[in-house]
C-alpha positions as CSV (number, residue, x, y, z in Angstrom):
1,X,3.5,-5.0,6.3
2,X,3.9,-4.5,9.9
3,X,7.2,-4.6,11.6
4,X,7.1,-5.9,15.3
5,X,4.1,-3.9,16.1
6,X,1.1,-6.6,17.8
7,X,-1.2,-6.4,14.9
8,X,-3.9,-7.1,17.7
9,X,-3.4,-3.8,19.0
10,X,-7.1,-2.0,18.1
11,X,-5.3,1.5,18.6
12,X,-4.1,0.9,15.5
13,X,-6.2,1.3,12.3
14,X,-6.0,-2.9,11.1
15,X,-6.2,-4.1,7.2
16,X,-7.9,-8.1,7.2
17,X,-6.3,-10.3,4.4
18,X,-7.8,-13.4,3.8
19,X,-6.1,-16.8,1.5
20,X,-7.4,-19.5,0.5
21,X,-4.5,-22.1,-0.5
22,X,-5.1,-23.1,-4.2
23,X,-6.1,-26.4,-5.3
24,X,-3.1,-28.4,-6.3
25,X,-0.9,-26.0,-4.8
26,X,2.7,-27.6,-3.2
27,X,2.5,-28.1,0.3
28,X,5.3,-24.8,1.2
29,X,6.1,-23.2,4.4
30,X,3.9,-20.5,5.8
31,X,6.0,-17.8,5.7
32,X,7.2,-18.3,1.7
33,X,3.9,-18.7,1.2
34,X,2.8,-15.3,2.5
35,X,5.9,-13.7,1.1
36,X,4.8,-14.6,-2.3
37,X,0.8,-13.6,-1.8
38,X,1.2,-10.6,0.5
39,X,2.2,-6.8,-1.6
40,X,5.2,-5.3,-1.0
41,X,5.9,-8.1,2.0
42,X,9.4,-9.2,2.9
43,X,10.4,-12.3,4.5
44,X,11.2,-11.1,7.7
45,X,8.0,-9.2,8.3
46,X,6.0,-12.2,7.7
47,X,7.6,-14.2,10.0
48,X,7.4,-11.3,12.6
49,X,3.7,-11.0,12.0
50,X,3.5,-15.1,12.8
51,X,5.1,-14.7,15.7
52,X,3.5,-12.2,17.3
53,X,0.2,-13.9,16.6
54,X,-1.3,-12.2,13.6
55,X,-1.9,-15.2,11.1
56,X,-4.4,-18.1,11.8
57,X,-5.0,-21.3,9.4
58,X,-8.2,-22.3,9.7
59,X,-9.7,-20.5,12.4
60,X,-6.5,-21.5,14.7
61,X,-3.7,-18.9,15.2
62,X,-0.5,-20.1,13.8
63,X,3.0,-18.7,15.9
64,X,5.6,-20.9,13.7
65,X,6.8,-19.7,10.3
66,X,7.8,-23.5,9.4
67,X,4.2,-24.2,9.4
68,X,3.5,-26.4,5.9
69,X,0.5,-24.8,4.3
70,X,-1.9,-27.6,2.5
71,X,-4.6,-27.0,-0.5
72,X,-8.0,-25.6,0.5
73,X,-6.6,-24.3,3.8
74,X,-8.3,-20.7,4.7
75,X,-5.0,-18.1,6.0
76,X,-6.0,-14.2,7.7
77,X,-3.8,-12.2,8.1
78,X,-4.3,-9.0,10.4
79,X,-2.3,-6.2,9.3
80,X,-1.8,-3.1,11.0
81,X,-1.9,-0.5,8.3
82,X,1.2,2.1,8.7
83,X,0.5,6.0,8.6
84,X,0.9,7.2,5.1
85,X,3.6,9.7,4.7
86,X,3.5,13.6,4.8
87,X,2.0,14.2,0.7
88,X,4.3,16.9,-0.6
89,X,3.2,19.4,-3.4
90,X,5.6,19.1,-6.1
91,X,5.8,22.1,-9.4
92,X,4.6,19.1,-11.8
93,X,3.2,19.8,-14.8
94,X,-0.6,19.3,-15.2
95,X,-2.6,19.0,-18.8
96,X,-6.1,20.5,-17.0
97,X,-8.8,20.0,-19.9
98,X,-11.4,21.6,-17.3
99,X,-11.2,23.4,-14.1
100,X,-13.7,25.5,-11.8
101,X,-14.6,25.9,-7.8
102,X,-15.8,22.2,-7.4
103,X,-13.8,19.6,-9.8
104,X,-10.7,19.4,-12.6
105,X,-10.7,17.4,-14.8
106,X,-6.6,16.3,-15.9
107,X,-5.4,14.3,-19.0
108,X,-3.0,12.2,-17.2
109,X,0.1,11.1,-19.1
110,X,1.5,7.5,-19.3
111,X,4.0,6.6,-16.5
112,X,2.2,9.0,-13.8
113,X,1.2,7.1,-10.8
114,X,-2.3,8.6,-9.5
115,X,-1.8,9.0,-5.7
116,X,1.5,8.2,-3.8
117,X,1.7,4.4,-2.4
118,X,4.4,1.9,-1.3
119,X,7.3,2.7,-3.8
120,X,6.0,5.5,-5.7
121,X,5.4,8.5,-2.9
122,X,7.0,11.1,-4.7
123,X,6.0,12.5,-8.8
124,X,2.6,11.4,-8.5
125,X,-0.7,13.1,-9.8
126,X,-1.6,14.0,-6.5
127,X,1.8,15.5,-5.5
128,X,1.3,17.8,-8.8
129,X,-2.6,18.6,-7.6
130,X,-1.6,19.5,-4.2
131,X,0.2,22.5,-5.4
132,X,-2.0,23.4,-8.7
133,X,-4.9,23.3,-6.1
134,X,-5.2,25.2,-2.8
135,X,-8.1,22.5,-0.9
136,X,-8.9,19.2,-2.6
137,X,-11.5,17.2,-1.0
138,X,-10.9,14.4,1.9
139,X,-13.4,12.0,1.4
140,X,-11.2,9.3,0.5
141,X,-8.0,7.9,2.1
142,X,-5.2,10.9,3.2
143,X,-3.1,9.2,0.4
144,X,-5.3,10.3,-2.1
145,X,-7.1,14.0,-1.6
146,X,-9.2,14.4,-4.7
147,X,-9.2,11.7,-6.6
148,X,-12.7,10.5,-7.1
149,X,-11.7,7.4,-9.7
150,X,-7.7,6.1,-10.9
151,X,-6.3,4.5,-14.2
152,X,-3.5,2.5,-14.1
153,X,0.1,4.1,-14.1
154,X,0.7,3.0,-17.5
155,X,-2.8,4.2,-18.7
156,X,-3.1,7.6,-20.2
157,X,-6.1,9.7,-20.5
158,X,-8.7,11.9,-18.5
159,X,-9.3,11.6,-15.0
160,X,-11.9,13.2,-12.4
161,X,-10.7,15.4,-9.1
162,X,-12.8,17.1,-6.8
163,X,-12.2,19.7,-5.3
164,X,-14.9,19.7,-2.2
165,X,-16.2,16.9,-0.4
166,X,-19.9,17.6,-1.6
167,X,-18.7,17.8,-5.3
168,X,-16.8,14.2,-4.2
169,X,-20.1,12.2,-2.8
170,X,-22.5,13.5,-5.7
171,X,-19.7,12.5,-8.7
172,X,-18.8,9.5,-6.7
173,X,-22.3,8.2,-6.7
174,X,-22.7,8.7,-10.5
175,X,-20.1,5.9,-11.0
176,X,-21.7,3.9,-8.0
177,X,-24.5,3.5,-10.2
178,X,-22.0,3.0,-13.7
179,X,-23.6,6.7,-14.9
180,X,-20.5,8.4,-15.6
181,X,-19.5,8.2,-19.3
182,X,-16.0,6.9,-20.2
183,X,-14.6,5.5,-23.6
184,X,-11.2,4.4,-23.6
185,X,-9.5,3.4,-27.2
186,X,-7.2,0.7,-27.1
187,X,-4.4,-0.8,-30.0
188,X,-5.0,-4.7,-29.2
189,X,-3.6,-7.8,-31.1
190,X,-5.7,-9.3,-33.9
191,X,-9.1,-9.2,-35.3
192,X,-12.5,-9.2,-32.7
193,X,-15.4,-11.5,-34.8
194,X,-17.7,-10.2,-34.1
195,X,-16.4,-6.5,-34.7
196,X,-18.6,-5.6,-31.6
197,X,-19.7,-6.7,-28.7
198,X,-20.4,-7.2,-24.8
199,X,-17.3,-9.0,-22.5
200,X,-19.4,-10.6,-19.7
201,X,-17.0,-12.1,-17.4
202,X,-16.3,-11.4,-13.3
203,X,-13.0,-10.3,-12.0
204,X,-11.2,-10.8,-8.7
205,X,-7.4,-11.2,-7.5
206,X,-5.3,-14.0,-9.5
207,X,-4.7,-16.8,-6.4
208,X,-1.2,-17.2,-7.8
209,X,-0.4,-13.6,-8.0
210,X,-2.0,-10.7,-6.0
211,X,-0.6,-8.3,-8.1
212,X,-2.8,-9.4,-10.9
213,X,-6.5,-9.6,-11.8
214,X,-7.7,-12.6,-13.7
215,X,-11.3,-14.0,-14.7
216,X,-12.5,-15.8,-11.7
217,X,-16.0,-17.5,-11.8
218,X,-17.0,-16.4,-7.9
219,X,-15.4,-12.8,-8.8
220,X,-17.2,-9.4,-9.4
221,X,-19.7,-8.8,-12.3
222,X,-18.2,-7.1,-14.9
223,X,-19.0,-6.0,-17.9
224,X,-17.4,-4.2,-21.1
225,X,-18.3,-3.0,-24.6
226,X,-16.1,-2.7,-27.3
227,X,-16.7,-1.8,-30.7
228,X,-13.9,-2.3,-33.6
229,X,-13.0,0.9,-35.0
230,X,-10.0,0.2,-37.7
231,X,-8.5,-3.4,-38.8
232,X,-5.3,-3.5,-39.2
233,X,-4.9,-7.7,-40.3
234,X,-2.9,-8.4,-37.1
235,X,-4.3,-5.5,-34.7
236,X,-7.0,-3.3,-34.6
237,X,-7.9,-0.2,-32.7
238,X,-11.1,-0.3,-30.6
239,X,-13.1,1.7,-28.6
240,X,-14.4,0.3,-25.2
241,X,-16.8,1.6,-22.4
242,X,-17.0,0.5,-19.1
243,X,-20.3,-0.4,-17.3
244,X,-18.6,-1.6,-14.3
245,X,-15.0,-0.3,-12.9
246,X,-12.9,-3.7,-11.9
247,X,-9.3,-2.8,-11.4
248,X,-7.5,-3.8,-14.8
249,X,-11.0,-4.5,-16.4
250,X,-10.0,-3.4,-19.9
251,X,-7.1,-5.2,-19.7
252,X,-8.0,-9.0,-18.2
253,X,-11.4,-9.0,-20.2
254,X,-9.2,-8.3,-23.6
255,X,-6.3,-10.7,-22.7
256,X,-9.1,-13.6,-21.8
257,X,-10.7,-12.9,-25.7
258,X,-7.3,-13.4,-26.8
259,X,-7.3,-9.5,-27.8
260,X,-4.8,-8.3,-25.3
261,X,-3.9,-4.8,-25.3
262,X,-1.1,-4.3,-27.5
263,X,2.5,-3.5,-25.4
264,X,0.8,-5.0,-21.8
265,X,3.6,-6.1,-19.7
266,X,1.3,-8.4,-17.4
267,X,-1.4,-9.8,-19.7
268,X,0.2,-11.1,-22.6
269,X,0.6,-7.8,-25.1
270,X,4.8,-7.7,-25.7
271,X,4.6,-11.4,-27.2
272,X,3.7,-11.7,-30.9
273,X,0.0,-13.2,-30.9
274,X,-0.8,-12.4,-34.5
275,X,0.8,-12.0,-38.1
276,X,3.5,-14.1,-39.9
277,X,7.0,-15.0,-38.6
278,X,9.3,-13.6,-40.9
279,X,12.3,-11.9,-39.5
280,X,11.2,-8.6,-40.9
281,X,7.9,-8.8,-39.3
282,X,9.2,-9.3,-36.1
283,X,11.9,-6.7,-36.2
284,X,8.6,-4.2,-37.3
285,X,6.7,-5.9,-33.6
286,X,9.8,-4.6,-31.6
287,X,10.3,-1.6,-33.2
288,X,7.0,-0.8,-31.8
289,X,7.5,-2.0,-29.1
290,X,10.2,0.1,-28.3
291,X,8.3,2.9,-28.9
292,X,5.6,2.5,-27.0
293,X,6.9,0.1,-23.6
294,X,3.3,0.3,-21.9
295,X,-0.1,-0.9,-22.9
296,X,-1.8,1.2,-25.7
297,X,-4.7,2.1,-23.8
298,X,-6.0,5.7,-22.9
299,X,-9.0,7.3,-21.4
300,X,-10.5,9.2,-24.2
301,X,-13.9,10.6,-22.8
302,X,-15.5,11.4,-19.6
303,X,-18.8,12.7,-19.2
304,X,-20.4,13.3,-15.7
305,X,-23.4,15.6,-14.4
306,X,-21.7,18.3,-12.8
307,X,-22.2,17.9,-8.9
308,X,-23.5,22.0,-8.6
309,X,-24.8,23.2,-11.7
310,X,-26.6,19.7,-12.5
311,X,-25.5,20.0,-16.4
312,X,-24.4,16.9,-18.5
313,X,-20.5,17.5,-19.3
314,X,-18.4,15.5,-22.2
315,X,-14.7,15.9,-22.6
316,X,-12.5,14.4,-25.0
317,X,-8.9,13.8,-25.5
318,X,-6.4,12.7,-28.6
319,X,-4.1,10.0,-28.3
320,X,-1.1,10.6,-26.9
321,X,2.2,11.1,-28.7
322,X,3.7,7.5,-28.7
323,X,0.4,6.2,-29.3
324,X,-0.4,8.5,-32.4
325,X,3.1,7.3,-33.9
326,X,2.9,3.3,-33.5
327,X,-1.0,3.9,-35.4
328,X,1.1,5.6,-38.2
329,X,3.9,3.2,-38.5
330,X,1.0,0.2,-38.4
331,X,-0.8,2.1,-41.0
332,X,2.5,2.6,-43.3
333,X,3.0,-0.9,-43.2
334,X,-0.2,-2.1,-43.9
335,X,-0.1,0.0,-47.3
336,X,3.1,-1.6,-48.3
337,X,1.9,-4.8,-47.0
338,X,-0.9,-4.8,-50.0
């Protein structure tokens, strides 16, 4: 968000929001309103931005921040973007699985944000890259030297870097055109009937939350298959490929099937969707819980054409720790259980 900089200045590199008021929204000032629906916004800020002429409603630039927004109504916003901080290389520990002149490939841990952003510009993948790796490549934004595709902070598994920019056009067109092998395995609540299949449903930002993804019917395609690998009576453990990449894909398509990922803070998985109600039950649920305070999803393989030597490559990757012990517990209960 910009302070009192004229986000009309074209000197400055500009970031174009646009909102579209929800039906049946309350009519709210303009200012809350963008508050609410702009990341990592503060009060102030928006109403700075209003002033200095960098909102219009409807085609028509707005200058008051006790303008009352109404359904339907179209808001841009023109946001200046800030210069990302000075990255720092930081002695992190890396789990490399693969490594050579043009690309690594790293099993990411859970709780590791991928490349530094507002809030999180220190401890992240990248930082721990920078000083493993002498050049990464600069195709994509400064913020984020290297990295060719993300998972989600709370996602654990294998990720692509390159090192060169050649090496980052050639893998980054193999997932352009959803080439690129990748099988995640996920713990999610109850049963899927059938015990395979093909989630069809587009994706784009929730209108009531920015932060979030949700199925929206003039969103992107995407697409998922999952395939049931053990039943557990009130969870199973799947494995799901992605032929398209939406940003918490996995995640939205499971939680609209009513499968969400077990453990997922933002779509549903830390509430008890299936199993009885006794007291002991429960007390098993958060137990688990406990252990494992993230969404029990990882990246298990990647497989790519390798951008020099042209050969298919396939990595794999074991759950991780906390995963591995909630399976074991569920298993140990589901043999008392019969």
């Amino acid at each position: 968000m910009p302070g009192t900089t004229d986000p009309r200045d074209t000197s400055l590199p500009r970031k174009i929001l646009t909102l579209i008021v929800p039906p049946g929204h309350r009519r709210e000032r303009l200012d809350v309103f963008l508050t609410r629906f702009v990341e990592n916004a503060s009060r102030t800020k928006v109403q700075k931005l209003i002033e200095s002429g960098g909102v219009s409603v409807d085609g028509l630039e707005v200058r008051k921040s006790n303008y009352v927004v109404s359904p339907g109504e179209t808001i841009v916003c023109t946001l200046p973007r800030p210069e990302p901080p000075e990255i720092k290389p930081e002695k992190i520990p890396l789990n490399i699985v693969y490594e050579d002149s043009f690309l690594l490939v790293v099993n990411k841990p859970p709780g590791m944000v991928v490349h530094p952003a507002h809030g999180n510009y220190q401890g992240t993948l990248v930082n721990a890259l920078m000083h493993h790796v002498r050049s990464l490549s600069s195709v994509r934004d400064s913020a984020e030297p290297g990295i060719v595709h993300r998972i989600d902070k709370d996602t654990s598994g294998l990720l692509l870097v390159a090192k060169t920019d050649a090496a980052h056009r050639f893998l980054s067109a193999q997932f352009a055109a959803h080439t690129i092998e990748r099988e995640y395995w996920a713990l999610v609540w109850g049963v899927f009937k059938p015990r395979a299949g093909v989630i069809n449903l587009p994706l784009g930002r929730n209108v009531r939350d920015r932060k979030k993804i949700a199925v929206r019917e003039e969103g992107k395609k995407a697409r998922t298959h999952y395939e049931t690998l053990t039943e557990y009576g009130f969870c199973s453990l799947v494995r799901l490929q992605l032929e398209t990449g939406r940003t918490h894909q996995i995640r939205v398509h499971l939680a609209a099937k009513r499968h969400p990922v077990f453990g997922d803070p933002t779509y549903g998985g830390r509430r008890i969707m299936y199993g009885n109600v006794s007291a002991s039950y429960k007390a098993f649920i958060d137990n688990l819980l406990k252990i494992l305070p993230r969404q029990a999803l990882h990246a298990k393989t990647l497989g790519f054409i390798h951008p020099a030597t042209r050969e298919k490559m396939v990595f794999d990757s074991t759950l991780p720790a906390d995963m591995q012990m909630v399976l074991e517990k569920i298993k140990a209960y589901t043999r008392s259980a019969l």
